[in-house]
VOLUMKOL-715981 format. One line per field, with one value per residue (C-alpha): residue number from 1; x, y, z; residue in one letter. Coordinates in steps of 0.05 Angstrom, whole numbers, padded with zeros to 5 digits. Each point is the difference from the previous one (the first is absolute). Example, Ala and Ser with C-alpha at 12.3 -4.5 7.8 and 13.67 -1.06 7.14 Angstrom:
2
pos: c(1,2)
x: c(00246,00027)
y: c(-00090,00069)
z: c(00156,-00013)
code: c(a,s)
This chain:
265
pos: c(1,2,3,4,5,6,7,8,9,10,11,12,13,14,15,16,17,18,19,20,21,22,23,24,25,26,27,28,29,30,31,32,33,34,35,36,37,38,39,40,41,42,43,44,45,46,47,48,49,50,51,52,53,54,55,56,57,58,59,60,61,62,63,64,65,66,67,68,69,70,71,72,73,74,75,76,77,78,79,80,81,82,83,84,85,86,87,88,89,90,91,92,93,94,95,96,97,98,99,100,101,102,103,104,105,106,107,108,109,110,111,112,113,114,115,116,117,118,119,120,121,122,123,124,125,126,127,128,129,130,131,132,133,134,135,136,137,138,139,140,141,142,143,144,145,146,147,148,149,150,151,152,153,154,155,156,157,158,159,160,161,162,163,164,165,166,167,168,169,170,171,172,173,174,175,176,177,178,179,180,181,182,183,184,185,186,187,188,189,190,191,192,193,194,195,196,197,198,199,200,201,202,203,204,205,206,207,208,209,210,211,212,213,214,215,216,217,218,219,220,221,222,223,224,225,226,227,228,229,230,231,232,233,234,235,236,237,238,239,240,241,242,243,244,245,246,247,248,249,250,251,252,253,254,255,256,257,258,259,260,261,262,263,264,265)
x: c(01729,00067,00062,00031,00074,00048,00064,00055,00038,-00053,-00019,00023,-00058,-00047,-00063,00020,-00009,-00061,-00040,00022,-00029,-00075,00004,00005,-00053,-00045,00020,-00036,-00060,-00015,00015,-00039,-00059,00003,-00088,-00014,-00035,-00013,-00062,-00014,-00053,-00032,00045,-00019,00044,-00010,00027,00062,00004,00002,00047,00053,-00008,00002,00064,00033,-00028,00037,00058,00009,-00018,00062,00042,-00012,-00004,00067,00033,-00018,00000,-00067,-00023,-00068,-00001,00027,-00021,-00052,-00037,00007,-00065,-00029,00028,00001,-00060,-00046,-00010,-00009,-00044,-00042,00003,-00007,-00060,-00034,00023,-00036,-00055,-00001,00012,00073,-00002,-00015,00054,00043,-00013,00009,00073,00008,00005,-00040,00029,00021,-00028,00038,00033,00023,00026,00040,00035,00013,00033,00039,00022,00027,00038,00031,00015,00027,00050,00020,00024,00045,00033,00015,00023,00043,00043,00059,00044,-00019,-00081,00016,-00054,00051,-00003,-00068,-00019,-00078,-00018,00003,-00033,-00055,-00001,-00009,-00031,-00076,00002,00032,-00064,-00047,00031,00002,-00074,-00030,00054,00021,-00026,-00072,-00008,00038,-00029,-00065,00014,00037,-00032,-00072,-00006,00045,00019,-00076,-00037,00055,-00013,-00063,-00011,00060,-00030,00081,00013,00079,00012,-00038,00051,00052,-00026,-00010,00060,00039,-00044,00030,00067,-00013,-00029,00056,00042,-00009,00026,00060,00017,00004,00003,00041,00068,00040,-00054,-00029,00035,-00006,-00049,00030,00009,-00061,-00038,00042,-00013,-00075,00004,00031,-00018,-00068,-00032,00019,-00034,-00052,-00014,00006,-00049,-00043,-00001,-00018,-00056,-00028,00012,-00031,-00064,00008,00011,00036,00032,00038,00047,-00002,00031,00051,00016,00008,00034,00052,00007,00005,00046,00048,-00007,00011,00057,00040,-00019)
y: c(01991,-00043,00041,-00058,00007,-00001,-00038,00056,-00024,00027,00064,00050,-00031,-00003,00040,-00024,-00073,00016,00040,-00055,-00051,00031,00012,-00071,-00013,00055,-00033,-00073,00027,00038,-00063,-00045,00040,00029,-00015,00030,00065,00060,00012,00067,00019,00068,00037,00059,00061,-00003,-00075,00021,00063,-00041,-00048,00059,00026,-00053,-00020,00069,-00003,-00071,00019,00070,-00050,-00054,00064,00027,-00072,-00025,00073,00000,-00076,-00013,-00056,00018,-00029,-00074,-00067,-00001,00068,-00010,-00043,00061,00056,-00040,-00052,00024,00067,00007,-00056,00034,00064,-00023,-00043,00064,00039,-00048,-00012,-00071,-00065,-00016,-00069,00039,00046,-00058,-00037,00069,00008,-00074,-00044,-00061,-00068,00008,-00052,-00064,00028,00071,-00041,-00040,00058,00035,-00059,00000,00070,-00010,-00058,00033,00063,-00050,-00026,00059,00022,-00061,00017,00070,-00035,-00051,00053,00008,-00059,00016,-00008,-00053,-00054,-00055,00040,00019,-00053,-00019,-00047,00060,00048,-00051,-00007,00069,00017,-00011,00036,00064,-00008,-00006,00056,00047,-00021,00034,00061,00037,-00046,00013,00067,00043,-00041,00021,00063,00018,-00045,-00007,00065,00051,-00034,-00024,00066,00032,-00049,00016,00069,00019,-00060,-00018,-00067,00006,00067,-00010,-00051,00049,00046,-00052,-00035,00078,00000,-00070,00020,00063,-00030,-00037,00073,00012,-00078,00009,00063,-00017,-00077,-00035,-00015,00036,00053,00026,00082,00003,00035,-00004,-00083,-00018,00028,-00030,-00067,00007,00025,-00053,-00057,00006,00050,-00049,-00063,00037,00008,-00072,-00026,00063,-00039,-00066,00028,00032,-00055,-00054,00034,00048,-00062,00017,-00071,00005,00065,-00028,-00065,00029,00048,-00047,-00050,00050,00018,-00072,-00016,00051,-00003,-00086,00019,00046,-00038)
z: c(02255,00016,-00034,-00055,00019,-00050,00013,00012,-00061,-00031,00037,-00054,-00047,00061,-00036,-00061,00020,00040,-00055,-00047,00052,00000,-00060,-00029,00054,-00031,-00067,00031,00026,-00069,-00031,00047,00010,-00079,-00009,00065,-00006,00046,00035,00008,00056,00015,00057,00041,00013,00077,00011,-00046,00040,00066,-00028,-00014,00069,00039,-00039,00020,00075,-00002,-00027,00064,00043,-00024,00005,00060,00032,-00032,00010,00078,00007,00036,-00043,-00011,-00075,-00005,-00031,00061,-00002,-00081,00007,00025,-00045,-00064,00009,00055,-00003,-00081,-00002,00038,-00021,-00081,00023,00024,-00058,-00047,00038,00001,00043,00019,-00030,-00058,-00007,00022,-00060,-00046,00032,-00023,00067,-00040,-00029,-00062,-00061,-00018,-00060,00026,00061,-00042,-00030,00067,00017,-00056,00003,00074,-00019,-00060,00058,00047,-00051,-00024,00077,00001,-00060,00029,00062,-00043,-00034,00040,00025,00077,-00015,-00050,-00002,00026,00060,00016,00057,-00042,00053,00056,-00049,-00012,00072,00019,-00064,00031,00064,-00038,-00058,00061,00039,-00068,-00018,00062,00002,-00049,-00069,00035,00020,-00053,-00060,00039,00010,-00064,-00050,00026,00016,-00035,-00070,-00007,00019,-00060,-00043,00014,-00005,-00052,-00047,-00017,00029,-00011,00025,00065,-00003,00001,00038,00052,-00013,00019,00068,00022,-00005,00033,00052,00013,00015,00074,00007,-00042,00019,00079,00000,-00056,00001,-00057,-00018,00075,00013,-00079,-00038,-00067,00010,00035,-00057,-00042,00021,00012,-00080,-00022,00046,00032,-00056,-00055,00039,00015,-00076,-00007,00065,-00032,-00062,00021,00035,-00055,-00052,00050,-00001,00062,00051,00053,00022,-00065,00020,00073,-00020,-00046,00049,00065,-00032,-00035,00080,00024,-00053,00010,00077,-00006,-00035,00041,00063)
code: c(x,x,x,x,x,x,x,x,x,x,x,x,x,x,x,x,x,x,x,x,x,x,x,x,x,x,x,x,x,x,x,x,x,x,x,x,x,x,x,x,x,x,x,x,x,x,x,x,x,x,x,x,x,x,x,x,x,x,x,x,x,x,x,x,x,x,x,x,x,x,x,x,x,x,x,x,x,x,x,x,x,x,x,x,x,x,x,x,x,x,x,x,x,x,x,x,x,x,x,x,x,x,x,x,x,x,x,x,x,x,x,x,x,x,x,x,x,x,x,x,x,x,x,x,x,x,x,x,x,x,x,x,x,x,x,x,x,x,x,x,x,x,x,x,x,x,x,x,x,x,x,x,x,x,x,x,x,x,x,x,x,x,x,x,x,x,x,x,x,x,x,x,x,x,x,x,x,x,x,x,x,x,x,x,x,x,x,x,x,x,x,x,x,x,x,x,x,x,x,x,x,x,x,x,x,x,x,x,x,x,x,x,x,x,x,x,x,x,x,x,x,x,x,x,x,x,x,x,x,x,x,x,x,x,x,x,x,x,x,x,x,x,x,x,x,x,x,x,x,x,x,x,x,x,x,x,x,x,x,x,x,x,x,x,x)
């Protein structure tokens, strides 16, 4: 998920700002989705079981691929690792049809109403971002060029929708946070549990690739604690509140992307 930069004037109250950001963003989707209850299905050990491993075979793999630089996991061979392979493999688990465990992981339209408040929520998240991005007097809004954002804006949502805001809400929500939720039959801490995961996946990445963090073990964890962890809780949330559809996380979580990426460009 696309790091929300701080303006440096700022940068001493980075986390702060950040946890304070998701957390008035949790605050909104409790609110919006108050009468929304959770559905509880039966879960087996064995597709929880495979969910954990293939996490931690992921996660060597990002390692050794980032640490040796032979690109064998990126936004291309994600479809594979993160969509492919476990749909598969969970489909054969439970025994059933594909389009079946598709629409258990949540790829299905959403109704009228629940779409309405998804909506809402991502607006609410997209507002909030600009007022992060407004808080210093060289991000101000007077500055921010809107017409090239709104220009750009679509081709960075496109480009998110069928990278990253695809596969790791597949991956990480479909798969890991519903087969907890699941099997531990406690909704908000396979939230968190989940919610930890997603920022740890995001280690081998900081720790070789971002600027700031990469060479640094204390900071990259750092960040991934306090940047990806923390929205992970939050798309974790939404997914869970919209009844276990998947297009809700996926839009949050591409458009946070686009946003951000609109932005800076």
């Amino acid at each position: 998920m696309g790091e929300i930069r701080v303006p440096q004037k700022y940068e001493v109250r980075r986390e702060a700002i950040i946890i304070f950001f998701y957390v008035i963003i949790t605050i909104f989707i409790f609110v919006i989705f108050r009468k929304a209850k959770p559905e509880l299905k039966q879960g087996t050990k064995s597709e929880l079981l495979f969910g954990i491993a293939w996490f931690s075979f992921y996660f060597a793999l990002a390692m050794i691929s980032n640490q040796f630089q032979i690109s064998v996991v990126n936004e291309a061979t994600n479809w594979l690792l993160l969509v492919l392979l476990p749909l598969l493999i969970t489909a054969r688990i439970r025994k059933e049809k594909i389009i079946v465990t598709l629409r258990e992981i949540g790829v299905r339209l959403p109704d009228q109403k629940t779409g309405w408040k998804i909506l809402l929520v991502c607006m609410i998240y997209t507002g909030i971002i600009f007022f992060v991005f407004s808080l210093s007097e060289e991000t101000s809004m007077a500055d921010l060029n809107i017409l090239k954002i709104l220009r750009n804006f679509p081709v960075f949502l496109l480009l998110m929708m069928v990278t990253a805001g695809f596969t790791e809400e597949f991956f990480f929500r479909g798969i890991l946070q519903r087969c907890l939720t699941n099997t531990l039959k406690r909704p908000y801490l396979a939230v968190f549990i989940t919610g930890i995961l997603f920022g740890l996946y995001h280690f081998p990445f900081a720790y070789y690739l971002w600027d700031g963090v990469s060479g640094n073990v204390v900071n990259a964890f750092k960040t991934i604690m306090t940047e990806q962890a923390i929205a992970g809780f939050a798309l974790g949330l939404l997914y869970e509140k919209s009844n276990k559809n998947l297009w809700s996380s996926v839009l949050l979580h591409s458009l946070s992307n686009a946003v951000i990426m609109s932005i800076g460009f």
